[in-house]
N, C-alpha and C positions, 0 to 999 in steps of 0.2 A: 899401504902406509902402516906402519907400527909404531905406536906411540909410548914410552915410557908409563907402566902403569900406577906408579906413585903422581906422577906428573899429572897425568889424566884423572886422576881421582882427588887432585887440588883445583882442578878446573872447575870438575864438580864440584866441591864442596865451597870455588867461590860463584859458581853460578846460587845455591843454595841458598847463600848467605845475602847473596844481594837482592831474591827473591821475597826472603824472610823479614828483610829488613824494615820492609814499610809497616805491615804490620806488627811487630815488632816496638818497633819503633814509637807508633801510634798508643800501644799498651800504656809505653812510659810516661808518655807525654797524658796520656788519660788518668796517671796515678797520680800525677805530679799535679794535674789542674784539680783531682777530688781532693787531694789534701788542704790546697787549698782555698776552696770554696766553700761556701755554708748557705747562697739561697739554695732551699729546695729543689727547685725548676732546674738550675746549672747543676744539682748533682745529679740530678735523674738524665740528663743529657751527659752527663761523663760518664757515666753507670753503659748506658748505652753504646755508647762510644767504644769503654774497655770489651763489652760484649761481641759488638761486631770484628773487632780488630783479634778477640781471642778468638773466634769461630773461623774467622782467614786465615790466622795462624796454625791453627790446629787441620783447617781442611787444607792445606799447602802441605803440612808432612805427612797427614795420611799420602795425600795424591806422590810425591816424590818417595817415599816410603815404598810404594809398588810399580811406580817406573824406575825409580836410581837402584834402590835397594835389595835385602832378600826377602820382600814380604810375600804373604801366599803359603805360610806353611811350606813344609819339607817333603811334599809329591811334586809331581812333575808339572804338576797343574794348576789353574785360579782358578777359580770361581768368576764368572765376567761379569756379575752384577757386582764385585767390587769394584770393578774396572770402572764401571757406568757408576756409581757412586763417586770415585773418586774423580771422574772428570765433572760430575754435576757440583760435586762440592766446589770445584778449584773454579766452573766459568757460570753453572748456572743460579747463583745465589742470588744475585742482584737481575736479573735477570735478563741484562742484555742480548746473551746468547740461547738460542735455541738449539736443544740438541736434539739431534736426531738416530735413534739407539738400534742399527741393523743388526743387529749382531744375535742369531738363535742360537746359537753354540751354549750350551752351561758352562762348559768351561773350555781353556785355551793354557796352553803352554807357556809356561814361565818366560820363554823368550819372544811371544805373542804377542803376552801380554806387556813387556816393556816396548815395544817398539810403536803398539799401540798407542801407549800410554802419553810417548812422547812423541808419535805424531799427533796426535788432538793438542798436548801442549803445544809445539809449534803454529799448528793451523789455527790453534785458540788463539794464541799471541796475535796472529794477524792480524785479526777480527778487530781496528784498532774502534771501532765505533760499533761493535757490536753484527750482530749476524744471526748465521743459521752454521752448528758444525754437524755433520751428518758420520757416523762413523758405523762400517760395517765390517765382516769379518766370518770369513767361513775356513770353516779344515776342507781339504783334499787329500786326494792319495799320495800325493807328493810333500804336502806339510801344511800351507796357512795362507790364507792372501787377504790381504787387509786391506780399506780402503778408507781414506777421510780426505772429506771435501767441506770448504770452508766458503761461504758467499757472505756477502755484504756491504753495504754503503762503501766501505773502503776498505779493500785489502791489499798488507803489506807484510813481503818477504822477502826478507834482507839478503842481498848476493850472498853474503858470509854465509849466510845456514843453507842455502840453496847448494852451494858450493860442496859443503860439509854434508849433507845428504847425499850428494853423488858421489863420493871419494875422493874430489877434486881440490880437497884444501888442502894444502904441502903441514908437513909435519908441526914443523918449527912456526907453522902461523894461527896454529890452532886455539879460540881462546876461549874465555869460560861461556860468553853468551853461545857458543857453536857447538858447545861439548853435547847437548842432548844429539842436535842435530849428527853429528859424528859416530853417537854409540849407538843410533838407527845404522847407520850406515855400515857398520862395524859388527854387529850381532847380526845383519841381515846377510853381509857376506860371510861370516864364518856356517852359517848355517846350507852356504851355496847358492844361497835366494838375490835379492835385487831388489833397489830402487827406483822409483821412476814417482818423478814431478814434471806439473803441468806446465808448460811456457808461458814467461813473465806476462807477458801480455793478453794472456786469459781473463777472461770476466769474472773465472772463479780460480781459487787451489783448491787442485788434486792430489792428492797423494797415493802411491798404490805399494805394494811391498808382497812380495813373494818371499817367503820363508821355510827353506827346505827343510829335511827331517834333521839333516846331520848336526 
């Protein structure tokens, strides 16, 4: 599948947007209640308010910043405790999710690390009441294999991105919630690598991703 690359990079940027938006959103609505308010108590509660909703805002573009983006500097490489930084910022702040950080590598390849990036986003989205996301990740002589596995009270993965993970969404159906799923699928084949996901009816998702050198 070849997808028009202006097209594809408005999918992202409305996936981005509808990500950004709650907290976002939330800022305003905390400016708009300190103005105004004058007990004490309710502004120390909208103070709080604006802090948490700037700290999710700000950990949401670091973390898209080094999955969508070019972040990482101009080597070929990351650094993985950004990697592990920026999925703690994005699931483990409130602390629903447990994460589990397998990864000894110091660093991993720029196209590693995005595919990494946005499978633990996917697998985190699951996680709809929270979990355990375990994410590991070793080189080989052939290039990279990655794996995250996502358990919990309830998990849910929508056919669209399931679909969009394997190759299997037609062009013209492609929409913004499916775009990470898509550019795994899409960087893992230019590289000659492959994905593979667990069967719906698994007790948990797996993800695995083989990413060759090319």
């Amino acid at each position: 599948m070849s997808i028009n690359a202006v097209d594809f990079a408005s999918l992202l940027c409305s996936r981005l947007c509808h990500d950004l938006l709650s907290p976002v959103g939330a800022l305003n609505n905390g400016l708009e209640l300190l103005a105004d308010e004058h007990d004490p108590e309710m502004r120390a509660r909208c103070l709080d308010l604006l802090s948490e909703s700037a700290r999710t805002s700000a950990n949401k573009l670091k973390f898209f910043r080094l999955a969508f983006g070019a972040a990482g500097g101009f080597g070929e490489e990351v650094d993985t405790r950004e990697a592990k930084a920026a999925i703690e910022g994005l699931f483990g702040v409130d602390g629903r999710v447990e994460l589990g950080w397998l990864v000894a590598e110091q660093a991993l390849s720029k196209t590693a690390i995005k595919i990494l990036l946005n499978l633990a986003l996917i697998a985190g989205d699951g996680l709809v009441r929270g979990g355990r996301l375990d994410v590991g990740a070793e080189k080989t002589p052939d290039g990279t294999e990655i794996v995250v596995r996502a358990e919990g009270p309830r998990l849910v993965l929508d056919p669209e991105l399931r679909k969009a993970l394997l190759g299997e969404t037609p062009e013209d159906a492609l929409t913004p919630r499916a775009a990470a799923a898509w550019l795994v699928h899409r960087i893992a084949a230019d590289t000659g690598g492959s994905i593979q996901v667990s069967e719906p009816d698994a007790p948990f998702l797996l993800f695995g991703a083989q990413i060759g050198n090319g």
